[in-house]
C-alpha positions as CSV (number, residue, x, y, z in Angstrom):
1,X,-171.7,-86.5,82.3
2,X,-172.8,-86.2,78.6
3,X,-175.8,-84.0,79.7
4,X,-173.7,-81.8,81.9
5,X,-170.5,-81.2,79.0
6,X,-173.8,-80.2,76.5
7,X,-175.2,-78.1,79.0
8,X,-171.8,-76.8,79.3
9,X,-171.2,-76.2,76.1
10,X,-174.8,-74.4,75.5
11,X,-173.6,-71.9,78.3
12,X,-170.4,-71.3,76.8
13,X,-171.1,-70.3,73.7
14,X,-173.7,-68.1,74.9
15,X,-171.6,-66.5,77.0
16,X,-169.4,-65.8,73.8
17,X,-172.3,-64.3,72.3
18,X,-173.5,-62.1,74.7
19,X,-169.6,-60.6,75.3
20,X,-170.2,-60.4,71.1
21,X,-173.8,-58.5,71.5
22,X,-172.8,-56.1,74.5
23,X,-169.6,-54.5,72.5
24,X,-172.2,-53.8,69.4
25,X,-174.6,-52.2,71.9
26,X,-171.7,-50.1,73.3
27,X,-171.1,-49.2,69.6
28,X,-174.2,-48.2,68.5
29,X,-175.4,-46.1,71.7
30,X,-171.8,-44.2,71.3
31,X,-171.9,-43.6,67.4
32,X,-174.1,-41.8,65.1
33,X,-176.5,-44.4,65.3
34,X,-177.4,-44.0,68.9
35,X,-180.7,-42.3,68.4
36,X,-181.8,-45.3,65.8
37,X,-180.5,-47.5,68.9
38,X,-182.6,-45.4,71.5
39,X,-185.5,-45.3,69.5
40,X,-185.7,-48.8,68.7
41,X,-185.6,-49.8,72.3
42,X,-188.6,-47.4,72.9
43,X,-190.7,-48.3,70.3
44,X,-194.1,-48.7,71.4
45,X,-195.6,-52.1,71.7
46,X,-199.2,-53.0,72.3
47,X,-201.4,-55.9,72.8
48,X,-205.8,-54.8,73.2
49,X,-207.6,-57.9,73.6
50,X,-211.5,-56.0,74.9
51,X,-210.7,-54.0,77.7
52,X,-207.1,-55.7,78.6
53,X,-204.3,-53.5,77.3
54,X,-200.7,-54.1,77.4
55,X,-198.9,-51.3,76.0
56,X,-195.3,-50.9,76.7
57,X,-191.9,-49.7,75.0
58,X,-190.0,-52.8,73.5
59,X,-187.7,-52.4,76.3
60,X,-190.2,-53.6,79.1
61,X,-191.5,-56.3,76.5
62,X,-188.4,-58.1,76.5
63,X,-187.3,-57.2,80.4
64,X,-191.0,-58.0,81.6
65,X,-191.8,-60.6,78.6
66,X,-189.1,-62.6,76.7
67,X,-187.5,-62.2,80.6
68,X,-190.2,-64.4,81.9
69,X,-189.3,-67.1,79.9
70,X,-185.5,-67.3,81.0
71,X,-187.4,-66.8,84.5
72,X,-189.3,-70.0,83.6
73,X,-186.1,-72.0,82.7
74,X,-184.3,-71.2,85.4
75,X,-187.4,-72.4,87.4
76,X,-187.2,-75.7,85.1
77,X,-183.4,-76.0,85.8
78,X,-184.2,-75.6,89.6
79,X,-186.9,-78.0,89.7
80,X,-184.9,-81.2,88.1
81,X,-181.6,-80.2,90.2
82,X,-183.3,-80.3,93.3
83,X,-185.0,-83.4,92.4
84,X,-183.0,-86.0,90.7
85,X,-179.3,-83.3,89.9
86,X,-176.9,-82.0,91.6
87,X,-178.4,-80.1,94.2
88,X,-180.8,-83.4,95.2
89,X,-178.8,-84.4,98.2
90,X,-177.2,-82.7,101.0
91,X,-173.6,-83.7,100.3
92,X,-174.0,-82.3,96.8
93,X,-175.7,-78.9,97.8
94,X,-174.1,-78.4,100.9
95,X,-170.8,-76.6,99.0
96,X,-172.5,-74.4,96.3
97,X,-175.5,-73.8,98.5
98,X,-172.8,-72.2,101.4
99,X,-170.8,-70.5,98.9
100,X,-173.8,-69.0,97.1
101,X,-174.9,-67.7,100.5
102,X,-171.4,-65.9,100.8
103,X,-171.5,-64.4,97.4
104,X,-174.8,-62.9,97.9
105,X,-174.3,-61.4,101.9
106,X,-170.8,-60.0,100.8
107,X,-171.5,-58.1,97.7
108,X,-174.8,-56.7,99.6
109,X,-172.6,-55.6,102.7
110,X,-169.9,-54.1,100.3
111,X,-172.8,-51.8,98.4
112,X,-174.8,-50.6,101.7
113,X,-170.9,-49.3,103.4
114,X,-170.8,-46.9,100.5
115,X,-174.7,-46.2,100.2
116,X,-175.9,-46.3,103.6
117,X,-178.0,-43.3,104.2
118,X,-179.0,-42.7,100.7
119,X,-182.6,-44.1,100.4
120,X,-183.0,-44.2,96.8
121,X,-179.4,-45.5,96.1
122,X,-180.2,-48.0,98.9
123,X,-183.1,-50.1,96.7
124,X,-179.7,-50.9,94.5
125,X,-178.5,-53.5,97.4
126,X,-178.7,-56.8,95.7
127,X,-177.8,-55.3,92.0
128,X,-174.2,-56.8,92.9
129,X,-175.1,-60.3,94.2
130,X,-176.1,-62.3,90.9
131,X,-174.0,-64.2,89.2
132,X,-174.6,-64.6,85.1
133,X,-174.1,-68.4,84.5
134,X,-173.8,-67.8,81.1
135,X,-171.2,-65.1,80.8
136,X,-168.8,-67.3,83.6
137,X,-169.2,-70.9,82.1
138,X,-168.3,-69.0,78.9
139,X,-165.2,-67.7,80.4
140,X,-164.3,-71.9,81.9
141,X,-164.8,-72.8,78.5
142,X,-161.8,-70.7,77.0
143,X,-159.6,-72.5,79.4
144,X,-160.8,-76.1,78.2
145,X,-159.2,-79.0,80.1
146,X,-157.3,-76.7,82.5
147,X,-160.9,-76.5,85.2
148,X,-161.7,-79.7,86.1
149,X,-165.1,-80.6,85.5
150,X,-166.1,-80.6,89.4
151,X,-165.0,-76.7,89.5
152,X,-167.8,-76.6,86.2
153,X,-170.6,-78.4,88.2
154,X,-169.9,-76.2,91.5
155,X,-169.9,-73.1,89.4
156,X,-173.1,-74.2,87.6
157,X,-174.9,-75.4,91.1
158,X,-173.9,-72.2,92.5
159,X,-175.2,-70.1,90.0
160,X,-178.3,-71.8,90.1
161,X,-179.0,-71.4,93.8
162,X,-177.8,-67.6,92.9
163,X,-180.5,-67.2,90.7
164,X,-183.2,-68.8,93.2
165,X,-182.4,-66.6,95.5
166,X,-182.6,-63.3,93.3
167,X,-186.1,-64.9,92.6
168,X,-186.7,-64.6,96.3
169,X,-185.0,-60.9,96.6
170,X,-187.5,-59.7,93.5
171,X,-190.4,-61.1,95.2
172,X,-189.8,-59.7,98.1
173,X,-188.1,-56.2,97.9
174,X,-189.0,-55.5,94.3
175,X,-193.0,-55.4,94.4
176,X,-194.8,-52.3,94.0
177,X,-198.5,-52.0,95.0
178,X,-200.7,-55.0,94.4
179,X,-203.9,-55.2,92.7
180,X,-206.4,-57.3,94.6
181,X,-208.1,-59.0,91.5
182,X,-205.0,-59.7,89.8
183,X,-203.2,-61.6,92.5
184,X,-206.8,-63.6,93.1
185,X,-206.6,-64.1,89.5
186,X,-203.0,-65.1,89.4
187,X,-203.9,-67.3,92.8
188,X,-206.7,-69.1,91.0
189,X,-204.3,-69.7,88.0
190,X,-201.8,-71.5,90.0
191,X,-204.8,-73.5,91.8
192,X,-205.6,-75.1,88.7
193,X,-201.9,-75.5,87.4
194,X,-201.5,-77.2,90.7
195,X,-204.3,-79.7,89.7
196,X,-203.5,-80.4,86.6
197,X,-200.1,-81.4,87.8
198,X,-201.7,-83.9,89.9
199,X,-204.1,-84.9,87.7
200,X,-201.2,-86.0,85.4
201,X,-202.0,-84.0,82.2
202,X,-199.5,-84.2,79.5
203,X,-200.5,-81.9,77.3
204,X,-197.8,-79.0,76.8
205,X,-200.3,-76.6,75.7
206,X,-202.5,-76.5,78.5
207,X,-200.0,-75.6,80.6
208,X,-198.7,-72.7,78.1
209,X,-202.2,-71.4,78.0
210,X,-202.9,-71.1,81.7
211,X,-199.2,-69.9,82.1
212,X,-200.0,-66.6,80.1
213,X,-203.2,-65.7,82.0
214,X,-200.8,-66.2,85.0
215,X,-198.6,-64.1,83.6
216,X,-200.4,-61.5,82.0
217,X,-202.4,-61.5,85.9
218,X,-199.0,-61.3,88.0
219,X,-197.8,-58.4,84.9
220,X,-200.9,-56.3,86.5
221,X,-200.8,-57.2,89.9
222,X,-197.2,-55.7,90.8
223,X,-195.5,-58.5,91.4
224,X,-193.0,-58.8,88.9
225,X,-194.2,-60.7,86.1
226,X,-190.4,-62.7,85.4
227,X,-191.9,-64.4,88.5
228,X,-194.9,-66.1,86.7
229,X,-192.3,-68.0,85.0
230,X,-190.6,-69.1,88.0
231,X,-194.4,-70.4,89.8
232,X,-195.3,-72.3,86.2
233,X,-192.2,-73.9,86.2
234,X,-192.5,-75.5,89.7
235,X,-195.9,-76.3,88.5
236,X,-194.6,-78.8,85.7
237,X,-194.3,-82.4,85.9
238,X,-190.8,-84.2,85.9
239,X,-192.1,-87.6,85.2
240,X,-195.1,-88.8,83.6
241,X,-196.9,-91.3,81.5
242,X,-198.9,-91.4,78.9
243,X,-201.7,-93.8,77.7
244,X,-199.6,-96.6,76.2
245,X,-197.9,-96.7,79.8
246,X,-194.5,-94.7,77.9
247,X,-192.8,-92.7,80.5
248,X,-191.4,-89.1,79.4
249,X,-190.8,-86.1,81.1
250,X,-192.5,-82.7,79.7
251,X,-190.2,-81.0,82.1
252,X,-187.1,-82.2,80.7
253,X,-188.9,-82.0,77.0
254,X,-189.8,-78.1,77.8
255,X,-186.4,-77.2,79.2
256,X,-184.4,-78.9,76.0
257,X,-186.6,-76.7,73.8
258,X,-186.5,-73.5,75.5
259,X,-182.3,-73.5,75.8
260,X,-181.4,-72.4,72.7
261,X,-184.0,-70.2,72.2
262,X,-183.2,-68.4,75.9
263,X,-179.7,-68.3,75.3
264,X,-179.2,-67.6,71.8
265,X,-182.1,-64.9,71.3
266,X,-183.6,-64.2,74.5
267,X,-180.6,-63.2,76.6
268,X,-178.4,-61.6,73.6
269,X,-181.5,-59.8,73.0
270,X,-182.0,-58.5,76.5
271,X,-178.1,-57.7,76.5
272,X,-178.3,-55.5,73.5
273,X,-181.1,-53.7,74.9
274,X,-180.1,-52.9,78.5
275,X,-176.2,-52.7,77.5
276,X,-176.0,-49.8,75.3
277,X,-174.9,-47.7,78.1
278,X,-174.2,-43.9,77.0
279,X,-170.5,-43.3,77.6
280,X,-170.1,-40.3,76.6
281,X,-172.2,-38.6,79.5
282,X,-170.0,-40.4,82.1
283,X,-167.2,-39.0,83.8
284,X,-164.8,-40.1,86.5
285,X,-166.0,-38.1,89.4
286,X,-169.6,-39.8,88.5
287,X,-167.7,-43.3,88.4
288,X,-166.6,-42.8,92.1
289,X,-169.8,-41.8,93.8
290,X,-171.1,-44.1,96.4
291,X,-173.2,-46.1,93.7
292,X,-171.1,-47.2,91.0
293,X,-168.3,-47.6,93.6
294,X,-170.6,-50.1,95.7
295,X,-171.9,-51.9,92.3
296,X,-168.1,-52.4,90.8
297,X,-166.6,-53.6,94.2
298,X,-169.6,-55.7,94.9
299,X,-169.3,-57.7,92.2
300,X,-165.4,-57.5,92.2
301,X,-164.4,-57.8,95.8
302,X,-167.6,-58.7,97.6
303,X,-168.4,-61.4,95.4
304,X,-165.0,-63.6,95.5
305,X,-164.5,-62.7,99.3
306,X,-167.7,-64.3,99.9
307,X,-167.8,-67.2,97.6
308,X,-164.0,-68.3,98.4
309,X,-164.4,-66.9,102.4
310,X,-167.7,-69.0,103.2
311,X,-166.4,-72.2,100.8
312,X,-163.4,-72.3,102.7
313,X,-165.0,-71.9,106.0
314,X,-167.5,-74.6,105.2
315,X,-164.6,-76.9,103.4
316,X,-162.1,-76.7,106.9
317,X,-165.3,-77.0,109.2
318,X,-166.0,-80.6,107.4
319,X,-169.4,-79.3,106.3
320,X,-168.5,-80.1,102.5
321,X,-165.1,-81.0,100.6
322,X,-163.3,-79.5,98.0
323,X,-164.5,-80.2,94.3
324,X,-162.7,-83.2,93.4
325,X,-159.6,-82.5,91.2
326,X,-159.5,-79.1,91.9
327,X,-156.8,-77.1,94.2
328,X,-156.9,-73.8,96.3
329,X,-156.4,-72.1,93.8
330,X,-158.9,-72.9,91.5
331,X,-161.6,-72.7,94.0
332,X,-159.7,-69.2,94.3
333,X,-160.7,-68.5,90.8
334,X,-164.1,-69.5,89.7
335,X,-165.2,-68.0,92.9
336,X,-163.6,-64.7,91.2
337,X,-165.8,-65.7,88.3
338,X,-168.5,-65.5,90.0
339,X,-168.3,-61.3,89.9
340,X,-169.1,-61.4,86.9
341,X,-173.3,-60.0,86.9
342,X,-174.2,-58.9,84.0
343,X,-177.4,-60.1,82.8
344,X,-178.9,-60.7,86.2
345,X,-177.6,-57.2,88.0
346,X,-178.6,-55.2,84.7
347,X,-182.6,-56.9,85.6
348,X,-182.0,-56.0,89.3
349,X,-180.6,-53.0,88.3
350,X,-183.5,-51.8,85.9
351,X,-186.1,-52.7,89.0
352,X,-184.0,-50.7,91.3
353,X,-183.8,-47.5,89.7
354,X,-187.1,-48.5,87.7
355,X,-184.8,-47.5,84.2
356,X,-184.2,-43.9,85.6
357,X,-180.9,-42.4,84.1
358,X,-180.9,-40.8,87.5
359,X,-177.1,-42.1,87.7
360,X,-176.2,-41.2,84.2
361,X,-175.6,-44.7,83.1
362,X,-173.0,-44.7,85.6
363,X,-174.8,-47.4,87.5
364,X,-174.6,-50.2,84.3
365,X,-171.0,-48.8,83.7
366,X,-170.2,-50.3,86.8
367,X,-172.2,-53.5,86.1
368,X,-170.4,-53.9,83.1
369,X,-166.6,-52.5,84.4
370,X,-166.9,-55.0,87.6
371,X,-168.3,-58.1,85.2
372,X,-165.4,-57.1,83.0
373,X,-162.5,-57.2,85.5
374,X,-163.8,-60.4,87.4
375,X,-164.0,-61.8,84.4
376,X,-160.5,-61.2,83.2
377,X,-158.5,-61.4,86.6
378,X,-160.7,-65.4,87.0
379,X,-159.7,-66.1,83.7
380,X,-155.7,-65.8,84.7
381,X,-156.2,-67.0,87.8
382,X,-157.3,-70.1,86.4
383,X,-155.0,-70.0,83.6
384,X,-151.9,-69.4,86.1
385,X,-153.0,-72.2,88.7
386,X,-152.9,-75.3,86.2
387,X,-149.2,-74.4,85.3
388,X,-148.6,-73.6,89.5
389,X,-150.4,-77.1,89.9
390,X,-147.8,-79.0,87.1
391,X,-145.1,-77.3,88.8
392,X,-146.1,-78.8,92.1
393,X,-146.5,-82.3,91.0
394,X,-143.1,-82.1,89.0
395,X,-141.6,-80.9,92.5
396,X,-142.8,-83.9,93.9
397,X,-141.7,-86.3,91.7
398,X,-138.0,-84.9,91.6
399,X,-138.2,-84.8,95.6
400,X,-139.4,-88.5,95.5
401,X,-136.7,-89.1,93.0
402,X,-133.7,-87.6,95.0
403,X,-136.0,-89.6,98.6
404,X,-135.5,-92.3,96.6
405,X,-131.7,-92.4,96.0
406,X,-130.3,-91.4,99.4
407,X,-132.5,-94.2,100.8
408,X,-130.2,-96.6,98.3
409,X,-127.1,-95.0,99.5
């Protein structure tokens, strides 16, 4: 449990600090200092190496970059979980796997009622069904010993499978046109990755090196290139051995070293750049049209309804069992938790509307408002249902007490 509580912990005060980096974003883009802000984020960024060019604002560096290498943890965190954590056996995965499917369905549902015959507000579907692991554990940790640590694990499987399966929603609905001799390129790339795996090659670098041709090939193919992260990921080893017969794993090595860096400078870094939303543009007529309606209740309603609905359902079906320690109620709550986006539909939502301010910002507003209030109405929740819980068991030891004496009368 010592890797889990430090994992924990890692989360949690990331979460802190991106809740820390967002309000200074806010600030800046809504002071004098906003056109600093804006301009920093589009300051131009480029990389010649012959006749490959990358040249890009410092806005699509870090979404299309630095956001390949929290693309490539997750990937990391996926890999070992499946493998030999907590989503390696059906009785384990069976619970988060079931409620992950809920919260993404529901929140997709809630968005296309309001946006159904809008094609362009339409490609915003799945901006409400991600769940920001950081941000939510972050939350847990301010209510310490009150969430059992099964509640912690669920919400931290869960999350995981939730960010698999935006993987799987990028790949698939978020690709524009593909370039033939990239995706060959990209193809050959994870040919050799794949035979290196199985050759047993240890050395870090190697991988590294063919990772960035793969990702630099899969940034020019248009395929998203935060999935090149994801394919080199799968493409590490878990366990290996080196010449003096010493096993290690460069998996678990790579995935210790990247942690800090993703969440204390990667992902505050993303936030501050994709946060700063303008609110001085925004009114509330813009607030309830059809797309910020169907982000905000996404996240809010969708998201709990279908975590708590389909974890309930599975739970009184037999198909899994409540986490151990944990109530109704609880469940209840981290499953309100799980609302809370951010990171993850701020990337969704910058491939959707491909960084248009078509919406006027109104679109992250809502990302942000619906993170905000699931994140708030969980935290009570949970804060609420440990004192409901003491008052239950103090019921029952009174009416065991009072059992107790008329049975000596």
């Amino acid at each position: 449990m010592k890797i889990i509580d430090n994992f924990i912990k890692k989360e949690s005060s990331a979460g802190i600090l991106l809740i820390i980096v967002t309000i200074f974003a806010l600030l800046l883009q809504n002071s004098v200092f906003s056109g600093i802000y804006t301009s920093f984020l589009h300051t131009h960024v480029e990389i010649r190496f012959g006749n490959l060019q990358i040249a890009k604002p410092l806005i699509l560096w870090v979404n299309d970059g630095l956001m390949a290498i929290f693309f490539f943890l997750i990937g990391l965190e996926v890999k070992r979980e499946v493998m030999e954590g907590h989503l390696s056996s059906m009785q384990q995965i069976s619970l988060p796997a079931i409620a992950a499917l809920g919260g993404m369905l529901v929140p997709a549902l809630v968005f296309v009622a309001f946006n159904q015959g809008d094609s362009f507000a339409m490609n915003g579907w799945a901006i409400p069904t991600a769940t920001d692991i950081a941000f939510a554990l972050g939350i847990l940790s301010l209510l310490g010993s009150r969430v059992p640590l099964s509640l912690k694990i669920f919400l931290m499987a869960l999350a995981i499978i939730d960010d698999l399966g935006a993987i799987v929603i990028i790949a698939l609905f978020y690709t524009s046109e593909l370039s033939t001799v990239s995706i060959i390129i990209a193809s050959a790339s994870l040919v050799v990755l794949f035979i290196m795996n199985r050759m047993g090659v240890i050395r870090k670098a190697a991988y590294i090196l063919v990772g960035i041709i793969l990702w630099v090939s899969v940034l020019k193919s248009g395929v998203h290139a935060t999935l090149a992260g994801v394919a080199l990921a799968f493409m590490i080893p878990l366990n290996s051995t080196d010449r003096e017969g010493k096993k290690f794993s460069i998996l678990k090595e790579m995935e210790h070293g990247l942690h800090y860096w993703v969440a204390f400078m990667i992902l505050p870094l993303f936030a501050f750049v994709n946060a700063g939303v303008d609110l001085k543009g925004i009114s509330m007529d813009q607030m309830l049209t059809p797309v910020p309606l169907g982000i905000m209740l996404g996240l809010f309603v969708g998201k709990q309804f279908g975590v708590f609905g389909f974890s309930w359902i599975a739970i009184k079906l037999g198909w899994a069992k409540l986490p151990t320690g944990s109530n109704w109620i609880q469940l209840y709550g981290v499953a309100v938790l799980t609302g809370i986006g951010f990171t993850m539909s701020l990337f969704v939502d910058s491939l959707a509307y491909n960084d248009t301010e078509i919406y006027h910002y109104a679109d992250k507003l809502a990302i942000l408002l619906g993170s905000f209030i699931s994140a708030i109405t969980g935290y009570l929740i949970l804060r609420i249902s440990r004192g409901l819980a003491e008052n239950q068991d103090k019921a029952g030891v009174v009416s065991d007490m009072i059992h107790g004496r008329k049975c000596e009368k």
